[in-house]
ROLOMI-660926 format. One record per residue (C-alpha): residue number from 1; chain; x, y, z. Coordinates in Angstrom, 3 decimals. Layout:
N
+------+-------+----------+----------+----------+
: resi : chain :       px :       py :       pz :
+------+-------+----------+----------+----------+
:  NUM :     A :        X :        Y :        Z :
...
+------+-------+----------+----------+----------+
//
This chain:
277
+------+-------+----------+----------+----------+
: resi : chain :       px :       py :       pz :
+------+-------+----------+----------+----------+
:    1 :     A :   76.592 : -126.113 :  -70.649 :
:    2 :     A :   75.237 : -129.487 :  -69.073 :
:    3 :     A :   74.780 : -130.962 :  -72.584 :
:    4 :     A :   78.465 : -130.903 :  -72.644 :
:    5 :     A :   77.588 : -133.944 :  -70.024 :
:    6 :     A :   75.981 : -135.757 :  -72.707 :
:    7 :     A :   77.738 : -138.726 :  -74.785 :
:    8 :     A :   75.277 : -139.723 :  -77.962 :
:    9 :     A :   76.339 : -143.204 :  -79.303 :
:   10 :     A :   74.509 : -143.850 :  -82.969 :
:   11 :     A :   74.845 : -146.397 :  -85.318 :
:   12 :     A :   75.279 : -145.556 :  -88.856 :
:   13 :     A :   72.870 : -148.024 :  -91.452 :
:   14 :     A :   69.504 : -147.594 :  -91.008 :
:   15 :     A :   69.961 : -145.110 :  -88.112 :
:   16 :     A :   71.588 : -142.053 :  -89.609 :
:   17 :     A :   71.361 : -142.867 :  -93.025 :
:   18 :     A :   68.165 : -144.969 :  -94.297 :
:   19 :     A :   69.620 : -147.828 :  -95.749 :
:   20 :     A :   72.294 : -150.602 :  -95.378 :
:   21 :     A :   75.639 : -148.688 :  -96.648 :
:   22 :     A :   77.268 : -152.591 :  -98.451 :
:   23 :     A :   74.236 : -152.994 :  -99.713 :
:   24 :     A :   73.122 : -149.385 : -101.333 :
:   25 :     A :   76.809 : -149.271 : -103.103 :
:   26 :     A :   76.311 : -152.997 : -104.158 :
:   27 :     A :   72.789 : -152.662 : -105.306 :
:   28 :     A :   73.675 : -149.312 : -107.079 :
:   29 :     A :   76.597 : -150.758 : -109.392 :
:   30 :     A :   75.453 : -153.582 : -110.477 :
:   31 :     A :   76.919 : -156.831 : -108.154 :
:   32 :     A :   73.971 : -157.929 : -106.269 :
:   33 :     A :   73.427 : -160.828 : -108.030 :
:   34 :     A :   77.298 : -161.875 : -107.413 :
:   35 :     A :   77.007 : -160.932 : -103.593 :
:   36 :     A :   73.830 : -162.908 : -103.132 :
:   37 :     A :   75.832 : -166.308 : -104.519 :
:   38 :     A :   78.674 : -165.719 : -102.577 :
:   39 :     A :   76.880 : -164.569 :  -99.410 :
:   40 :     A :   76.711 : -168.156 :  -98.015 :
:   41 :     A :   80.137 : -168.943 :  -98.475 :
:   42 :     A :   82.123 : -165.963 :  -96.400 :
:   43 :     A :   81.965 : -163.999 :  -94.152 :
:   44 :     A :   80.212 : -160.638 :  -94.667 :
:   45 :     A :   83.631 : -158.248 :  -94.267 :
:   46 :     A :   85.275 : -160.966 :  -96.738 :
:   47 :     A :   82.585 : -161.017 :  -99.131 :
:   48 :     A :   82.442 : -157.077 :  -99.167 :
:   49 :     A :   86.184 : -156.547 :  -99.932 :
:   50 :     A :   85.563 : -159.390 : -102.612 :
:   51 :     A :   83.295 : -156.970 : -104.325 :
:   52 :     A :   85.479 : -154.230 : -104.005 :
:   53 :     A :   87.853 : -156.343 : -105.924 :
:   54 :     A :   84.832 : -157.600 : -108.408 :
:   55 :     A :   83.916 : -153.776 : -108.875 :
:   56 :     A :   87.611 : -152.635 : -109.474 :
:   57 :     A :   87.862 : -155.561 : -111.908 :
:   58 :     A :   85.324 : -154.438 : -114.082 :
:   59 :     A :   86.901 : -150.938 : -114.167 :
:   60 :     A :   84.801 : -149.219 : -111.273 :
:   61 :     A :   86.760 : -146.874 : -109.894 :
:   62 :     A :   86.953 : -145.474 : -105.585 :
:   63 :     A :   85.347 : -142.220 : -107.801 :
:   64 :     A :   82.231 : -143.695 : -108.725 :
:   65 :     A :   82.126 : -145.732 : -105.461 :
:   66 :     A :   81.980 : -141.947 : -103.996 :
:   67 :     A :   79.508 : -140.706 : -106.279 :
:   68 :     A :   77.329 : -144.075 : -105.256 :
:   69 :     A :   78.006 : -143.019 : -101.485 :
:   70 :     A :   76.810 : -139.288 : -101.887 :
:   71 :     A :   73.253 : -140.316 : -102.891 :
:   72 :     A :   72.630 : -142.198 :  -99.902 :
:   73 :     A :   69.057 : -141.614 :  -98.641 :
:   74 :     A :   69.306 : -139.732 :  -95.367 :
:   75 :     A :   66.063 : -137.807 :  -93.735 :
:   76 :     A :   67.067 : -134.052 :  -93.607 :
:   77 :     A :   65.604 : -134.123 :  -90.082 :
:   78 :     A :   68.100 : -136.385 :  -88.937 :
:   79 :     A :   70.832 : -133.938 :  -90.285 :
:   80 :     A :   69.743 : -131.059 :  -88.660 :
:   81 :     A :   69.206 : -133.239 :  -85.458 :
:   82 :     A :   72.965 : -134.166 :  -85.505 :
:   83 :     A :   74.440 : -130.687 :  -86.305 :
:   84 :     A :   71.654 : -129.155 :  -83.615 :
:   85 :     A :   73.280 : -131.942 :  -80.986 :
:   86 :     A :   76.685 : -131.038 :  -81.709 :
:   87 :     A :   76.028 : -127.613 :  -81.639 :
:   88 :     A :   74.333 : -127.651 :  -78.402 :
:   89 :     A :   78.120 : -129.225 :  -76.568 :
:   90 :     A :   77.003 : -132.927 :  -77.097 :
:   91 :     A :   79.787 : -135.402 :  -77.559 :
:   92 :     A :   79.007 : -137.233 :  -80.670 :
:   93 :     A :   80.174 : -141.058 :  -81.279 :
:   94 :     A :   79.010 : -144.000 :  -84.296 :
:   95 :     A :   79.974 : -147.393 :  -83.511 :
:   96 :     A :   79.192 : -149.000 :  -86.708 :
:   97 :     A :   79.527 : -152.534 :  -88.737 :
:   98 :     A :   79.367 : -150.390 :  -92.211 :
:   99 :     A :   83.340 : -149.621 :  -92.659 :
:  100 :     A :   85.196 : -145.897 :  -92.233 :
:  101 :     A :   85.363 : -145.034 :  -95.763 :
:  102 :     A :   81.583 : -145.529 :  -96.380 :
:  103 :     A :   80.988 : -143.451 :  -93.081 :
:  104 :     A :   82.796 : -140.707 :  -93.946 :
:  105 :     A :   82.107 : -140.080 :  -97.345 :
:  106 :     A :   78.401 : -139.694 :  -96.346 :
:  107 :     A :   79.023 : -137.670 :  -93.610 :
:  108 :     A :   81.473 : -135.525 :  -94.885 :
:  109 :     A :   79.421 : -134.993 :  -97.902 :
:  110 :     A :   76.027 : -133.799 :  -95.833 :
:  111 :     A :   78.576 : -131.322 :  -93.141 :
:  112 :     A :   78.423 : -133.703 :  -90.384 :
:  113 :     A :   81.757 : -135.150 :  -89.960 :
:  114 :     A :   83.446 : -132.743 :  -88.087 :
:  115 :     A :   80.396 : -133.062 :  -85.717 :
:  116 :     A :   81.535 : -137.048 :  -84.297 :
:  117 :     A :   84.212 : -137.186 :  -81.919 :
:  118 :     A :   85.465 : -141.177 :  -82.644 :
:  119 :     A :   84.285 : -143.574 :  -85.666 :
:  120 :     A :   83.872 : -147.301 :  -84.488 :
:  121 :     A :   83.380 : -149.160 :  -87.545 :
:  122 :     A :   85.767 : -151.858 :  -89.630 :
:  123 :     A :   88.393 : -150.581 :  -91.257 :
:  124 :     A :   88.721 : -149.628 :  -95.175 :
:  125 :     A :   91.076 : -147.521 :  -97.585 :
:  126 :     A :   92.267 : -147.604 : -101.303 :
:  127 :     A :   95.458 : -149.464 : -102.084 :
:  128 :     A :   98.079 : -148.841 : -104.327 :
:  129 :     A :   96.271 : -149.971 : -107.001 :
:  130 :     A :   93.515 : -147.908 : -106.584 :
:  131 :     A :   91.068 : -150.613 : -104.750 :
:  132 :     A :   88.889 : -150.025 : -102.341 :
:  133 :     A :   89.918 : -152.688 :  -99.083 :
:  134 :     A :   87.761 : -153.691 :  -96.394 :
:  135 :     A :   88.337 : -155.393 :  -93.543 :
:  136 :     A :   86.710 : -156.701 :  -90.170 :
:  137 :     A :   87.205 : -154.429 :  -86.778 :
:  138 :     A :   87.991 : -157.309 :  -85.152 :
:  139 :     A :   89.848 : -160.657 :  -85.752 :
:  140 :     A :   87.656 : -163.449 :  -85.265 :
:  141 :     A :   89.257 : -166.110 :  -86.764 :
:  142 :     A :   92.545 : -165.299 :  -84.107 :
:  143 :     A :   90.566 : -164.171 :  -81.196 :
:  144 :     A :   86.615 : -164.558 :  -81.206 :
:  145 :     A :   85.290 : -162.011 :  -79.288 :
:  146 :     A :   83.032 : -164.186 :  -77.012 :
:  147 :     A :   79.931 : -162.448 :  -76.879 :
:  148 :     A :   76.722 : -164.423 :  -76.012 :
:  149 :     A :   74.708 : -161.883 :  -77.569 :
:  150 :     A :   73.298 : -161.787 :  -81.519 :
:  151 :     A :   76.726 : -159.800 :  -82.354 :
:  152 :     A :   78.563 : -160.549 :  -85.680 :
:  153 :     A :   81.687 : -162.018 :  -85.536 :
:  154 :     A :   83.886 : -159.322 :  -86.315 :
:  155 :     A :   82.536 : -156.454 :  -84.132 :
:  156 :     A :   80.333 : -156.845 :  -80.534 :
:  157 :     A :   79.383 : -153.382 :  -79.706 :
:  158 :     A :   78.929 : -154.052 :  -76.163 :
:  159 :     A :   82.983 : -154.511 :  -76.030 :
:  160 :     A :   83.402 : -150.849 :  -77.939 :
:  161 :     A :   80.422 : -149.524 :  -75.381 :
:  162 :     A :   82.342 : -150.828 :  -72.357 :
:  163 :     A :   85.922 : -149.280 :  -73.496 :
:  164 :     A :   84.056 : -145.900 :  -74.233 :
:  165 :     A :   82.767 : -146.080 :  -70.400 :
:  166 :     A :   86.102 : -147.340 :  -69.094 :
:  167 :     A :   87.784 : -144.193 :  -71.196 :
:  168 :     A :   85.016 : -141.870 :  -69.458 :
:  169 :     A :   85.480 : -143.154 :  -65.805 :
:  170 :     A :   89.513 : -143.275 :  -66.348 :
:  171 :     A :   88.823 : -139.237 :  -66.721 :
:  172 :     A :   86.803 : -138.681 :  -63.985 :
:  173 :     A :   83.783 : -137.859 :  -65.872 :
:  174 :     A :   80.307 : -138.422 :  -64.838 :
:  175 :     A :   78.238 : -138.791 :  -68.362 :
:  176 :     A :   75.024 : -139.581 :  -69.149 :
:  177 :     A :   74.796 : -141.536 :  -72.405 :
:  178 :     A :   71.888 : -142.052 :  -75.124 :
:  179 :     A :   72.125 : -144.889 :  -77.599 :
:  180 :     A :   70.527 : -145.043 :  -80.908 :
:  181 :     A :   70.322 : -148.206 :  -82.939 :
:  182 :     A :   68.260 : -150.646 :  -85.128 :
:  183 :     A :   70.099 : -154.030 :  -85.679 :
:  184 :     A :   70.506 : -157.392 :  -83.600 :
:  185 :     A :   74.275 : -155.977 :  -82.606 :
:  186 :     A :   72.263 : -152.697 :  -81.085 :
:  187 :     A :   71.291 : -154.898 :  -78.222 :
:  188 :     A :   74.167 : -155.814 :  -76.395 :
:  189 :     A :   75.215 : -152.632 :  -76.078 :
:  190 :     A :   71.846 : -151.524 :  -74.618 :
:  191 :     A :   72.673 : -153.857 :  -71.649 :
:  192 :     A :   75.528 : -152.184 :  -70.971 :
:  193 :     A :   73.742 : -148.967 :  -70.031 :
:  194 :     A :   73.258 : -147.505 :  -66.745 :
:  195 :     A :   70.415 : -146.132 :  -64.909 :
:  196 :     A :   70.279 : -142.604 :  -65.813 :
:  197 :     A :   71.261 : -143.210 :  -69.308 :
:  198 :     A :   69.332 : -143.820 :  -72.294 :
:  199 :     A :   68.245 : -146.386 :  -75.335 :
:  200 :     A :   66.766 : -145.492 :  -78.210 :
:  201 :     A :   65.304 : -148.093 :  -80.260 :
:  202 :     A :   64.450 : -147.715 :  -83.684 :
:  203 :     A :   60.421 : -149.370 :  -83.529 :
:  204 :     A :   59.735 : -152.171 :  -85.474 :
:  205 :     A :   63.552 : -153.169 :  -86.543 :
:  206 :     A :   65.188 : -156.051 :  -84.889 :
:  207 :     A :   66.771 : -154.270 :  -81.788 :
:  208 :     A :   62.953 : -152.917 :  -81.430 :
:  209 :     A :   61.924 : -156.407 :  -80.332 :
:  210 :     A :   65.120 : -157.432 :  -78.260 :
:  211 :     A :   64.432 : -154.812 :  -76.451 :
:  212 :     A :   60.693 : -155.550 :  -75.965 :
:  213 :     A :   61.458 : -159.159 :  -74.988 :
:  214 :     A :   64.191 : -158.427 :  -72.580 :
:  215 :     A :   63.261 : -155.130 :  -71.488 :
:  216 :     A :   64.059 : -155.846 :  -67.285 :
:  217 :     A :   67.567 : -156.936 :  -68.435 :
:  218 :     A :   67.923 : -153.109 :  -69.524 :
:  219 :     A :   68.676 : -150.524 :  -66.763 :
:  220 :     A :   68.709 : -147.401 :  -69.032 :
:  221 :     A :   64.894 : -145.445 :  -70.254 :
:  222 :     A :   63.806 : -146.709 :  -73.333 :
:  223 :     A :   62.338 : -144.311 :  -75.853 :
:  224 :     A :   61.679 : -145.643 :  -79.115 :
:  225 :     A :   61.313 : -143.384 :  -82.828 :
:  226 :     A :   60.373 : -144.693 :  -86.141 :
:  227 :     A :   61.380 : -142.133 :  -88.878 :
:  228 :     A :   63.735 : -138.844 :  -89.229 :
:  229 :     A :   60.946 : -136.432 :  -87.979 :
:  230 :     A :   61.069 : -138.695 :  -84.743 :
:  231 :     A :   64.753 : -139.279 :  -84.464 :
:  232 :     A :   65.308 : -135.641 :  -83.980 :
:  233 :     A :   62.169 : -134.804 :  -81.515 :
:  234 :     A :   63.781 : -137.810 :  -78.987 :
:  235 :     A :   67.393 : -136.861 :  -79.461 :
:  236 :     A :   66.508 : -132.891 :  -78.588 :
:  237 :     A :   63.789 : -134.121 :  -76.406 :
:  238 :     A :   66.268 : -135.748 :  -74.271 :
:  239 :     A :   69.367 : -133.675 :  -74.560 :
:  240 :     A :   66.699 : -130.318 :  -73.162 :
:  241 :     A :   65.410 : -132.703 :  -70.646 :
:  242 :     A :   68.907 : -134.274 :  -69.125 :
:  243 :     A :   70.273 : -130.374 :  -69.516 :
:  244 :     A :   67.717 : -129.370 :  -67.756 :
:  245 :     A :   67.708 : -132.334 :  -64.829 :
:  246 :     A :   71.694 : -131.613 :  -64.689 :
:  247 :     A :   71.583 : -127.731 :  -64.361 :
:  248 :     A :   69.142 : -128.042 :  -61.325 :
:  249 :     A :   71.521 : -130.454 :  -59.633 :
:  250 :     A :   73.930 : -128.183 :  -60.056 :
:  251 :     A :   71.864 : -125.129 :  -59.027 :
:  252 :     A :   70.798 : -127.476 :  -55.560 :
:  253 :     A :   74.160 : -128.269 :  -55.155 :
:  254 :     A :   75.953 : -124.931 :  -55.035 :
:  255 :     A :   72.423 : -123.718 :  -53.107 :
:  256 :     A :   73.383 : -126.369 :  -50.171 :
:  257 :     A :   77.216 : -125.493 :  -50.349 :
:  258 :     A :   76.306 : -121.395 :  -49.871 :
:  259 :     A :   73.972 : -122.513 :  -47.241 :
:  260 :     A :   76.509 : -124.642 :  -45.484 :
:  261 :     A :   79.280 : -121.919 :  -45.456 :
:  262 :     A :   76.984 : -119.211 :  -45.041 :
:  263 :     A :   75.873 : -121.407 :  -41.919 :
:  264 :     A :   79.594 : -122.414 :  -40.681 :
:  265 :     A :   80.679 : -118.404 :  -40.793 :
:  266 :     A :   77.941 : -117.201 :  -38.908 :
:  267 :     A :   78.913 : -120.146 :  -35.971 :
:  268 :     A :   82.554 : -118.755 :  -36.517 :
:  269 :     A :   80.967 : -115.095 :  -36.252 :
:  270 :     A :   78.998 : -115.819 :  -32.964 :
:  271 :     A :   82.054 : -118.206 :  -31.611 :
:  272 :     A :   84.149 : -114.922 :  -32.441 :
:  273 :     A :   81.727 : -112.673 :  -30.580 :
:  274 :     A :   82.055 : -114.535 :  -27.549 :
:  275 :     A :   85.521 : -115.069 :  -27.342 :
:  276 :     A :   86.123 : -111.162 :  -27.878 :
:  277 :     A :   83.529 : -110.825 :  -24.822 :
+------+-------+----------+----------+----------+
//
């Protein structure tokens, strides 16, 4: 199937689900005023394992962090978009600045985890004491990363986007990929596309107008959505369409290789003919 061609990169906050995931579970038990204080003073992976350890403090338990995480607002549109995608042969990735145990525990509980191939995201997991620990992707305060573009310290997507490409070439796979974001980090990644692949801003959020701005620095086709209805008409727009585009390439192809052996046996034919004579 040529959607098994296909490589669909997503972030996770505000793309699948409809919210920001450290701020939904921060919001929802109670710590927001705490977070906004500290907010200045750290760095955001920091300041979220502090309120891990502010939340286990006052006796909140990974439990009720999980029970937070399952009402996540997530359009049932965009659900069925990602189960329809997977289902269809397309390799499903997130590259995320939420963290791995916030991912999964949202996906798992809506039946969509075993539908991603790879999780790119920061790091998390409960301790021995029963703590929820978070902690950045990658180590800025060792090795920045170096990026030019608006990408937080501790994760530049471009860098994850560029080892996913090496990873595909290395195989000897041609793949055309579509990449669906919302946040400042969204956009270096979107200049890492090719021509043939495909960007999909979310309109109106801040990768929306880095993408306007810049929009000849980007060699992929942009096609913009706004809400979960939209999300899944581009997605299966595009899959159908690149399917489509790929299985007539393929049909052209194997058309011009009968017609080039069907030509080369008939000279061997007539060359045969004459030599008999």
């Amino acid at each position: 199937m040529a959607a098994s061609d296909i490589v669909v990169i997503m972030d996770f906050d505000k793309t699948i689900i409809d919210c920001d995931s450290d701020n939904w579970v921060v919001d929802e038990l109670g710590v927001t005023r705490l977070f906004n204080q500290l907010l200045p003073t750290m760095p955001w992976n920091s300041l979220m394992d502090t309120m891990m350890k502010e939340l286990h403090a006052q006796g909140i338990t990974i439990d009720d962090i999980v029970a937070v995480l399952k009402r996540t607002p997530i359009h049932p549109r965009i659900i069925q978009a990602i189960k329809s995608a997977h289902e269809l042969g397309c390799d499903l990735r997130i590259v995320s600045d939420a963290n791995v145990f916030f991912i999964e525990t949202i996906l798992e509980h809506h039946g969509l985890r075993g539908c991603f191939s790879e999780i790119n995201t920061n790091p998390s997991f409960g301790d021995q004491e029963g703590r929820l620990r978070i902690f950045p992707l990658h180590d800025f305060s060792k090795h920045p990363h170096g990026c030019n573009h608006p990408c937080p310290p501790n994760m530049c997507k471009g860098i994850v986007i560029e080892r996913i490409q090496a990873s595909l070439s290395a195989m000897g796979e041609k793949k055309t990929i579509i990449y669906m974001g919302d946040g400042l980090g969204d956009f270096c990644p979107s200049l890492k596309l090719g021509d043939g692949d495909y960007m999909l801003p979310r309109k109106d959020f801040p990768v929306w107008d880095l993408v306007c701005k810049n929009r000849k620095l980007i060699q992929a086709e942009v096609c913009g959505w706004s809400n979960g209805e939209e999300f899944e008409h581009a997605l299966l727009h595009l899959i159908t369409k690149i399917s489509i585009e790929k299985s007539n390439t393929a049909k052209l192809y194997s058309d011009c290789k009968l017609q080039t052996i069907q030509g080369a046996a008939f000279e061997a034919f007539t060359k045969t003919l004459y030599v008999g004579h």
